[in-house]
N, C-alpha and C positions, 0 to 999 in steps of 0.2 A: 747857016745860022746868021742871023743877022747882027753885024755890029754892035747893038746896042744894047743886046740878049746876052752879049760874050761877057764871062765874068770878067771884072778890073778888078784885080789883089789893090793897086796903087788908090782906086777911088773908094775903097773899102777901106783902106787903111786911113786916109786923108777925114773920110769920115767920120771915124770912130776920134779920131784925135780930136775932130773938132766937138764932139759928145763930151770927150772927156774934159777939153776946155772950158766949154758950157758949163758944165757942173761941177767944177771946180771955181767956173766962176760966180756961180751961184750960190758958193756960200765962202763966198768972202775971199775967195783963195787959199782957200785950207783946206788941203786934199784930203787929210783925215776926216773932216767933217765932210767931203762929197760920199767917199767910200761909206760911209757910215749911212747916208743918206739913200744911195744906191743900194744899198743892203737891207735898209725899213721899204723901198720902194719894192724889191724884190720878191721881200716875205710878203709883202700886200697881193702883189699879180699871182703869187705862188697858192694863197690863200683862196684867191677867184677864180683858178683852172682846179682848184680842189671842187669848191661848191657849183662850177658851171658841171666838172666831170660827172657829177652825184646827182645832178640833176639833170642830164640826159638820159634817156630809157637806154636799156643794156642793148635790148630789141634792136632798139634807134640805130645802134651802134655796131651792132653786132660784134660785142665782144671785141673792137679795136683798140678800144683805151682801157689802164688799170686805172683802176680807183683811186687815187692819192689818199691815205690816211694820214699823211702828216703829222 
């Protein structure tokens, strides 16, 4: 497996801190109000893997994904 393919724990970690910085810094430095912000962001994508899932043919699919009723 080639180097670059091998999972890094450290640059996944590095990562996620720099996410969580970001959006903390993007609202003001108030980590209550990121979390809060991440959480409406969430229910949105959760929302569009609801109506993408319901509108894929079951056919399509055969049967690989449940429905999200939500």
């Amino acid at each position: 497996m080639p180097e670059s393919a091998a999972p890094n724990p450290q640059a996944d970690a590095d990562r996620l801190e720099a996410a969580a910085d970001q959006a903390i810094a993007a609202c003001g430095g108030n980590a209550r109000d990121a979390v809060k912000a991440l959480i409406v962001a969430n229910e949105y994508l959760e929302s569009e893997v609801c109506e993408l899932t319901q509108a894929v043919s079951h056919a399509f699919t055969r049967g690989r994904f449940k429905t999200y009723t939500g």
